[in-house]
C-alpha positions in Angstrom: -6.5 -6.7 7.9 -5.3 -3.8 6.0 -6.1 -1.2 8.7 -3.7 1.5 8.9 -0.9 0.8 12.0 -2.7 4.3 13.2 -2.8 3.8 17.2 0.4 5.2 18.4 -1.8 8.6 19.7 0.5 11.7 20.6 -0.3 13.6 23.4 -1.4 17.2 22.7 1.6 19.6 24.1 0.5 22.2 26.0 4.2 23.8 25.9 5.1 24.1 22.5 7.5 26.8 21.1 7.5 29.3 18.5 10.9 31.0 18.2 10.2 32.6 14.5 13.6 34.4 14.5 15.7 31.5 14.6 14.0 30.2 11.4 16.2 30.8 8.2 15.1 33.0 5.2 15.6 32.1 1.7 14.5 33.6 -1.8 11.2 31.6 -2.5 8.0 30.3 -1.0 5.3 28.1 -1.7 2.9 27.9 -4.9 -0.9 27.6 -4.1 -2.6 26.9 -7.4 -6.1 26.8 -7.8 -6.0 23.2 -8.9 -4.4 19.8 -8.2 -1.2 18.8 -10.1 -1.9 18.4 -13.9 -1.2 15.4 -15.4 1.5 16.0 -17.4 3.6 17.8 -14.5 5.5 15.1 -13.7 9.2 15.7 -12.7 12.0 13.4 -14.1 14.2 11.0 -11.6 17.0 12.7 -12.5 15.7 16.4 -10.9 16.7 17.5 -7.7 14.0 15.9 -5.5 16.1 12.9 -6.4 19.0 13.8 -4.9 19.8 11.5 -1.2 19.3 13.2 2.0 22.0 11.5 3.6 24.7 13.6 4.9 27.5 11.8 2.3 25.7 12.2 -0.6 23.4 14.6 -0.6 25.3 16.8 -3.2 24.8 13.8 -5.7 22.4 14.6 -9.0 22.2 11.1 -10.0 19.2 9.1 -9.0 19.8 5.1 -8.0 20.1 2.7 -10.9 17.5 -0.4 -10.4 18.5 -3.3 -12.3 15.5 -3.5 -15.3 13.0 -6.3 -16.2 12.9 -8.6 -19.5 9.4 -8.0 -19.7 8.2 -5.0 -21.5 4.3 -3.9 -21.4 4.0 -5.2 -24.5 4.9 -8.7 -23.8 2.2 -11.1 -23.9 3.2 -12.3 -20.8 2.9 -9.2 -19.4 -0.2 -8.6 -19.6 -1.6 -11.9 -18.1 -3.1 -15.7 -18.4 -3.0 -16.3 -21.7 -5.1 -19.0 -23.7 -3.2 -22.0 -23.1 -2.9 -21.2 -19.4 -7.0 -20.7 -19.6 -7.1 -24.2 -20.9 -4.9 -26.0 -18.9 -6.4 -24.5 -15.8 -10.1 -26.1 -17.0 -8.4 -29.6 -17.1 -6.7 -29.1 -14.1 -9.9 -28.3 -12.4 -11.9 -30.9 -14.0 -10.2 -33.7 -12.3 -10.5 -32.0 -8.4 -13.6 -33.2 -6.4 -15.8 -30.2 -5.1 -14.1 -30.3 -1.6 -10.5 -29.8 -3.7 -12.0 -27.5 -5.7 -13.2 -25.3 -2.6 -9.6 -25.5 -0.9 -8.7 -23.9 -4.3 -10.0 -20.4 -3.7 -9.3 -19.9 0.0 -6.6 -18.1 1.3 -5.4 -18.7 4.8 -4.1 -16.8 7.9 -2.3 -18.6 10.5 -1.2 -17.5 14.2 2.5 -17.2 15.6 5.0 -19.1 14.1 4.1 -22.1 13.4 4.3 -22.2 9.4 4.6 -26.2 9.5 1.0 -26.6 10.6 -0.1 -24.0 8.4 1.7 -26.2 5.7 0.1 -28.7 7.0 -3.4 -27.5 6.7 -3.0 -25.9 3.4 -1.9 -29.6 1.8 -4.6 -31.5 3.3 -7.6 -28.8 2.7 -5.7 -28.1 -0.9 -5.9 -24.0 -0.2 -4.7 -21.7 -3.0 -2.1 -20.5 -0.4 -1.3 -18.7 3.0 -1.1 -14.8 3.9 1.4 -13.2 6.3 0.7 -11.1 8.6 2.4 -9.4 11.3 3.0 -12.1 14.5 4.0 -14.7 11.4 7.2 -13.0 11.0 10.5 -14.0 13.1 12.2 -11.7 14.6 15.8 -11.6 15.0 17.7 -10.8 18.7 18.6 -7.3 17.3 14.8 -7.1 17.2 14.6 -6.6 12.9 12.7 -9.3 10.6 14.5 -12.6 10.5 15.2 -12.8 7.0 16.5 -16.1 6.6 14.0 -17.4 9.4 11.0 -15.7 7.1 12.4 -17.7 3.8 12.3 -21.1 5.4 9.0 -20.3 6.7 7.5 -19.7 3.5 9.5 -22.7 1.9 7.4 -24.9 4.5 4.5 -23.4 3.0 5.0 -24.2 -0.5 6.8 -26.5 -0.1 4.0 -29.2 -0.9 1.3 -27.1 -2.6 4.4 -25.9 -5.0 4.3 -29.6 -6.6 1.3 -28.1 -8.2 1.5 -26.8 -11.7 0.1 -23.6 -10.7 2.3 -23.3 -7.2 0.8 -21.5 -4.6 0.0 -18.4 -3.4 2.2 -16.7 -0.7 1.1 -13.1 -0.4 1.8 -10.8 2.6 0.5 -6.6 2.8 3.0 -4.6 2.0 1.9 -0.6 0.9 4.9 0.9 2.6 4.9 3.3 5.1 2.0 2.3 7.8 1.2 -1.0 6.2 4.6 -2.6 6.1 4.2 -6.1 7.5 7.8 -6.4 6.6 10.2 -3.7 8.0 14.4 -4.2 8.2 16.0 -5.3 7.4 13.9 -4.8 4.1 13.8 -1.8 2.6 11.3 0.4 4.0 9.5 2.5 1.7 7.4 5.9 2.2 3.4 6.0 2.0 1.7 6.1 -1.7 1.0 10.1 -0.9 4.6 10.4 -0.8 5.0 8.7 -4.3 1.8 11.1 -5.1 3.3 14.3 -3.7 6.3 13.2 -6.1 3.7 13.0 -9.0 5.9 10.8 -11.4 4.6 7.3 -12.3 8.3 6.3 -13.6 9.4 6.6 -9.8 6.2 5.3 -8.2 6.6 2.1 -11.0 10.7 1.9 -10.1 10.1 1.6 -6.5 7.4 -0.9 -6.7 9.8 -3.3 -8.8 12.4 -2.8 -6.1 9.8 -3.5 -3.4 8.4 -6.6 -4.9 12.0 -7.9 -6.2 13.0 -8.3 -2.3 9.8 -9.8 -1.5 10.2 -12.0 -4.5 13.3 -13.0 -2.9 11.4 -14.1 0.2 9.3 -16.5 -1.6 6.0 -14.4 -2.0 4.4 -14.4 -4.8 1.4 -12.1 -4.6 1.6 -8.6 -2.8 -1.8 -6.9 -1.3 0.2 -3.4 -2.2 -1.4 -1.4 -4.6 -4.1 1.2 -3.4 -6.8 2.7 -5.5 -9.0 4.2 -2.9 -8.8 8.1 -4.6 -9.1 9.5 -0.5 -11.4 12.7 0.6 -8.3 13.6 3.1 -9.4 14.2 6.9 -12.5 12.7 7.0 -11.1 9.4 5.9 -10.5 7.6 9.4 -8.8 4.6 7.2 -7.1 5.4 4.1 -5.4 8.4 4.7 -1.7 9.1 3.4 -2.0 4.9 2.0 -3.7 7.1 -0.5 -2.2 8.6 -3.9 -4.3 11.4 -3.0 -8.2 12.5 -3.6 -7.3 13.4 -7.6 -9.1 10.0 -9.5 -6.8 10.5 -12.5 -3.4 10.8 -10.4 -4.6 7.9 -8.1 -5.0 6.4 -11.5 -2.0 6.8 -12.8 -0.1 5.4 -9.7 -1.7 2.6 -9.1 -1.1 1.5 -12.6 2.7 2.4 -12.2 2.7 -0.1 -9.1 0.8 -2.8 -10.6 3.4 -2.7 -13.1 6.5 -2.4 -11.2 5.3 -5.5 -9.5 4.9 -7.7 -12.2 8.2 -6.9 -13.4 9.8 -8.4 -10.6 7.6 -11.6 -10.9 4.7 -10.6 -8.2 1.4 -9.7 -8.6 -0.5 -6.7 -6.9 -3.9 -6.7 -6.2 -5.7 -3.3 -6.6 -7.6 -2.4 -3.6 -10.2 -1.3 -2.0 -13.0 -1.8 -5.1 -15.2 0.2 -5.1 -13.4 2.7 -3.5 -12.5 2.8 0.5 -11.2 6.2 0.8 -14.9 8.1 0.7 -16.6 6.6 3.5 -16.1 8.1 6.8 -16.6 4.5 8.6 -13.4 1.7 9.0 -14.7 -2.0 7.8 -12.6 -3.4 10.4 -15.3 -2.7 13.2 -18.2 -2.2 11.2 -19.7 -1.7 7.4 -19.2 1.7 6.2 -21.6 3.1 4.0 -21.0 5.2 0.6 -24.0 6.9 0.0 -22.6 8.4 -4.0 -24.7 7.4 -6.4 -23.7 5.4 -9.6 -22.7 8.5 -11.6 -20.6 9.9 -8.9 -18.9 7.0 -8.5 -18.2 6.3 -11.8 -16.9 10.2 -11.9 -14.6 9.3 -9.1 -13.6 6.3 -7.1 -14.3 3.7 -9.8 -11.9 5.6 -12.2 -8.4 4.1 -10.5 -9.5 0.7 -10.6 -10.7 1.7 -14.2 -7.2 2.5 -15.2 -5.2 0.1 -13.2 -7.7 -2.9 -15.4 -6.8 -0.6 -18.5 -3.9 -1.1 -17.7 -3.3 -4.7 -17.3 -4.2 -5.0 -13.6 -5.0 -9.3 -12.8 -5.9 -9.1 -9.2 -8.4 -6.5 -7.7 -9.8 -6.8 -4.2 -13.4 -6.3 -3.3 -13.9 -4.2 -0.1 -16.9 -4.8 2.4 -18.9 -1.6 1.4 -23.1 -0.8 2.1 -23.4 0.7 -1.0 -26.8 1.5 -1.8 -26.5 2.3 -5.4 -25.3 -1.4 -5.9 -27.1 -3.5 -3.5 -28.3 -1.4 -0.1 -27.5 -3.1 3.1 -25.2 -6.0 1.8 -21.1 -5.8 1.6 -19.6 -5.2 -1.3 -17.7 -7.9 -0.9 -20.8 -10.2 -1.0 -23.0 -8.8 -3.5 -23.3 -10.1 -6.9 -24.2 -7.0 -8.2 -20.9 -5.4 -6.9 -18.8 -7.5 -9.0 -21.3 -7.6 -12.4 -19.9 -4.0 -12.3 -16.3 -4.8 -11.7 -16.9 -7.0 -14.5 -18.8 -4.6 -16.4 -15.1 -2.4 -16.2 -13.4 -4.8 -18.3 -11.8 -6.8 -15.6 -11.1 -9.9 -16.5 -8.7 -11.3 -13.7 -9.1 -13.0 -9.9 -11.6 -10.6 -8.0 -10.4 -11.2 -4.5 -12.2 -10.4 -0.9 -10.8 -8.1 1.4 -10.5 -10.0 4.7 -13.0 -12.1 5.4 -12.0 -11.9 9.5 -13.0 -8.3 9.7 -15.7 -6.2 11.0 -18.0 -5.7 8.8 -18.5 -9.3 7.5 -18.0 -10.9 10.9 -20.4 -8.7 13.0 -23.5 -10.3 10.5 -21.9 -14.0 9.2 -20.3 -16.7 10.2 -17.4 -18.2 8.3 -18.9 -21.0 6.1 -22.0 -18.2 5.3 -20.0 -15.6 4.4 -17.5 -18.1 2.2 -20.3 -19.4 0.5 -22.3 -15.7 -0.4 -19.3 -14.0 -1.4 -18.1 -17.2 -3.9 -22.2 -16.8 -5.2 -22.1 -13.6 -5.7 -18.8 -13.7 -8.0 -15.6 -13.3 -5.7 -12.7 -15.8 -7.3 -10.4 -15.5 -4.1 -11.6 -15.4 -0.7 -8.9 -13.7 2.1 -8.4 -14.6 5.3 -11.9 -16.6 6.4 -12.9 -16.5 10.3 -12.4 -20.1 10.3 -10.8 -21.5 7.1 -12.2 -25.2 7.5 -16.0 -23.6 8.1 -15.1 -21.5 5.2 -14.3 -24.6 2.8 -17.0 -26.7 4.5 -19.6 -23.5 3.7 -18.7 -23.4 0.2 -19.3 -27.7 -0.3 -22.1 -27.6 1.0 -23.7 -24.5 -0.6 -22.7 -26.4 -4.2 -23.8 -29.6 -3.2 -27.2 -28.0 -1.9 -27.8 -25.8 -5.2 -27.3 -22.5 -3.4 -23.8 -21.7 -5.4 -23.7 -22.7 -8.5 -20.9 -25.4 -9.8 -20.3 -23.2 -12.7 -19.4 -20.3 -10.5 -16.8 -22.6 -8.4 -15.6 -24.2 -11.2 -15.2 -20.5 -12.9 -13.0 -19.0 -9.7 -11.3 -22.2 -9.4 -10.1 -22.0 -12.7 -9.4 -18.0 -12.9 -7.2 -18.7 -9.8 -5.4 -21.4 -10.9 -4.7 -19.7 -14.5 -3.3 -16.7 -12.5 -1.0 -19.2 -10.7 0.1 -20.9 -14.2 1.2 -17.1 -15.8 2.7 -15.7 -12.5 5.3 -18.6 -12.3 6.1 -17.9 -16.1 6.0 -14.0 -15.2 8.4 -15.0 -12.9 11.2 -16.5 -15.3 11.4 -13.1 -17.0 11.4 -10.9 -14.2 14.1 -8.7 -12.6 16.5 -10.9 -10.8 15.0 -11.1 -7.1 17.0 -8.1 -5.2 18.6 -8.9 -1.4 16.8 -7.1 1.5 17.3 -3.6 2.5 18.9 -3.3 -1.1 17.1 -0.1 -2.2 17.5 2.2 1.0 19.3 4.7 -0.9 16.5 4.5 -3.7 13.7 5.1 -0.5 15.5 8.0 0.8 15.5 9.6 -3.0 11.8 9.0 -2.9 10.8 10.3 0.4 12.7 13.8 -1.0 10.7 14.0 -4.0 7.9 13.7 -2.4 8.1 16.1 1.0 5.9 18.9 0.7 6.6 22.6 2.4 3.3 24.2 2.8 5.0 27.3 4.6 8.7 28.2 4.7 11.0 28.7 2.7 11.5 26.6 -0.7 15.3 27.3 -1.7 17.2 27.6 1.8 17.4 25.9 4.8 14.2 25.7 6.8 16.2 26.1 10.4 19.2 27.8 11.2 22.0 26.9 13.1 23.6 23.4 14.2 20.7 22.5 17.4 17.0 21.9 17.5 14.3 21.2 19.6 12.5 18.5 18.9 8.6 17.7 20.5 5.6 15.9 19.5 6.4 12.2 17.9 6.2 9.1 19.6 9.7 7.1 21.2 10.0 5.6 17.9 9.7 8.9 15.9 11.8 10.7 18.1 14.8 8.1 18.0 14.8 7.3 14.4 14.5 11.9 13.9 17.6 11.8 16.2 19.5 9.1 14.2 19.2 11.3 10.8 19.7 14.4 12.6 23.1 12.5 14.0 24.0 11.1 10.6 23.5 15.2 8.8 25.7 16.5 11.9 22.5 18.3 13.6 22.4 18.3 17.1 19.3 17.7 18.8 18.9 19.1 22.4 17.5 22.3 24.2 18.3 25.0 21.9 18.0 26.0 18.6 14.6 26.2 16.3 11.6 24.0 17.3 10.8 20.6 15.1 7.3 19.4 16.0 6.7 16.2 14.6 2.9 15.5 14.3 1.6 11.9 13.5 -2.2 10.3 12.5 -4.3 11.4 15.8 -1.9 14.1 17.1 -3.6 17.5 18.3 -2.9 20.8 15.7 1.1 21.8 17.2 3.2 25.1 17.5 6.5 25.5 17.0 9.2 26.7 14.2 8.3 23.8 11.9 5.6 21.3 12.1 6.2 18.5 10.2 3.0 15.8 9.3 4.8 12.0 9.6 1.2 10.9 8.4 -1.7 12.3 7.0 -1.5 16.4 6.1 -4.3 17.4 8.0 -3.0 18.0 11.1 -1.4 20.8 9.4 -3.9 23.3 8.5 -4.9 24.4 12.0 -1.2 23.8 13.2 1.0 27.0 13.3 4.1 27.6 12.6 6.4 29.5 10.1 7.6 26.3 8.2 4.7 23.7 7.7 5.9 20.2 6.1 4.0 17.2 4.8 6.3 14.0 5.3 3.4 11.7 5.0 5.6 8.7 6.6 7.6 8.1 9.5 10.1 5.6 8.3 13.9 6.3 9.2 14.2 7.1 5.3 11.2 9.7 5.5 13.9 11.1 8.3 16.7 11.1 6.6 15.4 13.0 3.8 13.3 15.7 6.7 16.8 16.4 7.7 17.8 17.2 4.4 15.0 19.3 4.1 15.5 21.4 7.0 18.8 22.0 6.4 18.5 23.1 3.1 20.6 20.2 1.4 18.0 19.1 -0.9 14.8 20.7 -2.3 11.8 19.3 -1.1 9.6 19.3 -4.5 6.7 17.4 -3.4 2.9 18.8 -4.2 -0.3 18.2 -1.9 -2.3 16.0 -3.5 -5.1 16.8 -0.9 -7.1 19.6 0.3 -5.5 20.4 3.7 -7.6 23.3 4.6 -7.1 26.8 3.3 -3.9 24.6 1.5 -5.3 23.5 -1.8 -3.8 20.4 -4.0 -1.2 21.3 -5.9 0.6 23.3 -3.4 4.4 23.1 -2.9 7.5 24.1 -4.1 8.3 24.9 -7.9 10.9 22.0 -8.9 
């Protein structure tokens, strides 16, 4: 469910071009420290890097005002379910049958369009709610999201499991960057790495309030958005650039940032991929990776984000389908009690959701009801996206009836779930006032800025000369939306002039005058080329502020936080 939107291959060029004296001079280059960024290096929103790229207003020093949140991090309601909500969930509870009770941790998927019958099923199985994924959402005849369309949609689906004291869940995927479910006319938003190259938690924590608020405005309530996977860079065929980066302490102190935007605009963000997706060099969409750390080095590294992100108030952390043999050899993470006694043994005491249950590595070994049934056993509170979600709930009666799951252990998820839905809907009456889509482009483009990296090149001038490039490598998509900023800045782009080689997740090593990384930086260290640049996304905002970049209009700040070969973290340009 949450694999990266990677397949859109480039073809290696075998014609590249490297015209070195067309490429501009300035007065400083890159820093290559010794070690990743330190902690307290973060840069304020108001430096440079926060400038727009855009063309009419790129001379602006003042970063985009947000509207702020009620809620402060030390308001009890901040920080989650509180005892009454505990209590009235354990009545609530008490008075479902087993069958209602099951319904009550299962999320749905549905296919197409039709959110009536997924309504529909939802009221009669009693579900905790409905995800959306990608061919749920309309689309309008200028071929954007259908914004009005979506709304009514997920009306329909709450609009009986809402009569419910503690609502319903209505969550969708949406990272930024590759895993957007939702693109315009919402405000599309860089990859984490960018907000990790930017290395400020205030701007990471400002852009996840404006993401949620426009999804809050939608109707959803819970957001799969916040990653924790600490990545090991180009071996890591999943994670990638939806990474913070491979430092645990700056993945850390990200994640926390976006768990808290979120709640500040009323939505909840579950923390994923426990415990830890972005060390295994296998995808758990096809199969079961393994992670062969031990305990220690796992404590010393992946577990630390999701340590921090529960430290810090995080209420929703999903369980990925890992073989991890220092837990439990040979069975998923997601299914294994002793998986979860250690996310318990972290602190955590919110819903522990599945990954998708529809994926890979649960599917290739267990059917639907099985794999419903072993992963409520072994301690999951929310289960995502079952193969079939009437096997799932059937699975799950009969392993309580039979004495295979306790009815302790449903009763327990049941009611962590339902006190989860009881605080987010009070969360929700003190949160940001819900924003209108496509609200915070201008906020986007700022971010993208602070977070572009120069490798090579020149830090303090512009990175080509003259009013014409070249432009190879990207995909049609790339290409057009490179064109549109270039357009927008007054850059021509034709058959003379410097060469812009854009290079995206699966594209060959590329020559040119600048090679610019639209995903992951890897591709990067064996590319060549005077000017190297880590964009990390390839959103039209992510363009915009290249533009910028290449021009010289705006500094790009932004500092590896990955090892791209002989390019160690930390560098970029000095802000």
């Amino acid at each position: 469910m949450f694999r990266r939107l990677m397949p859109r291959p480039l073809a290696a060029s075998a014609a590249l071009f490297a015209a070195t004296s067309l490429l501009a001079t300035g007065c400083s280059k890159p820093s290559a420290p010794n070690s990743a960024p330190s902690s307290s290096g973060s840069k304020s929103s108001s430096s440079t890097a926060s400038a727009s790229p855009s063309a009419s207003s790129s001379d602006s020093d003042s970063p985009t005002p947000v509207p702020t949140s009620s809620l402060k991090s030390d308001d009890p309601d901040f920080r989650g379910p509180n005892d009454d909500d505990r209590r009235r969930a354990e009545g609530y509870v008490k008075g479902m049958s087993v069958e209602d009770r099951a319904g009550a941790v299962l999320i749905q998927e549905y296919k197409g369009r039709n959110a009536k019958a997924a309504a529909a099923k939802a009221a009669k199985l009693k579900l905790a709610g409905t995800i959306i994924m990608g061919d749920n959402v309309p689309t309008a005849k200028n071929g954007t999201a259908d914004v009005e369309a979506m709304k009514k949609d997920i009306a329909d689906l709450r609009a009986v499991t809402d009569k419910r004291p503690w609502g319903t869940i209505v969550t969708v995927d949406q990272e930024g960057g590759t895993v957007a479910r939702l693109r315009a006319p919402l405000t599309q938003w860089p990859t984490p790495m960018t907000f990790g190259a930017a290395g400020d938690p205030a701007r990471t924590e400002k852009a996840s309030m404006a993401m949620n608020s426009e999804l809050a405005q939608l109707g959803f309530t819970l957001n799969n958005g916040t990653v924790a996977d600490a990545t090991i860079g180009a071996d890591d065929p999943t994670i990638g650039a939806r990474s913070y980066g491979e430092d645990p302490a700056l993945v850390s102190r990200m994640a926390r940032a976006s768990v808290d935007g979120a709640k500040k605009a009323g939505v909840l963000s579950s923390v994923k991929h426990f415990p830890g997706h972005g060390s295994v060099t296998g995808d758990s969409h096809i199969g079961l990776p393994e992670q062969d750390a031990s305990l220690d080095q796992l404590k010393a590294r992946d577990l630390k984000p999701f340590q921090g992100a529960i430290d810090g108030g995080a209420n929703v952390v999903m369980m990925g389908h890992l073989d991890v043999p220092a837990l439990e050899p040979g069975v998923p993470t997601s299914l294994s009690p002793v998986a979860y006694r250690q996310l318990r043994s972290m602190g955590f005491k919110g819903v522990a959701m599945t990954d998708a249950l529809n994926m890979g590595a649960i599917t290739e070994s267990y059917g639907p009801g099985e794999a419903a049934a072993r992963a409520l056993g072994a301690g999951a509170d929310l289960l995502l996206m079952p193969a079939d979600v009437d096997a799932a709930r059937s699975g799950i009666v009969d392993a309580v009836k039979s004495g295979k799951v306790s009815e302790s252990r449903l009763n327990e998820a049941a009611e962590r779930v339902v006190a989860m839905g009881l605080w987010q809907k009070r969360l929700a009456e003190k949160r940001v006032p819900p924003a209108q889509p496509g609200s915070s482009e201008e906020l986007s483009r700022e971010d993208s800025v602070a977070g572009a990296t120069i490798l090579t090149g020149q830090c303090s001038a512009p990175l080509v000369k003259g009013d014409s490039v070249r432009l190879v490598g990207g995909d049609p998509a790339d290409r057009a939306a490179f064109a549109a900023a270039a357009k927008e800045s007054g850059l021509k782009v034709g058959s003379s002039g410097p060469t812009v080689a854009l290079a995206g997740y699966g594209s060959a090593p590329m020559n040119a005058d600048v090679v610019v990384a639209t995903d992951g930086p890897w591709v990067l260290a064996d590319s060549t080329a005077p000017a190297k640049v880590a964009l990390y996304s390839a959103t039209p905002n992510s363009f915009s502020a290249l533009v910028a970049v290449l021009r010289g209009k705006v500094t790009a700040t932004g500092k590896l936080t990955t090892q791209v070969g002989p390019y160690k973290a930390g560098t970029g340009c000095s802000s």
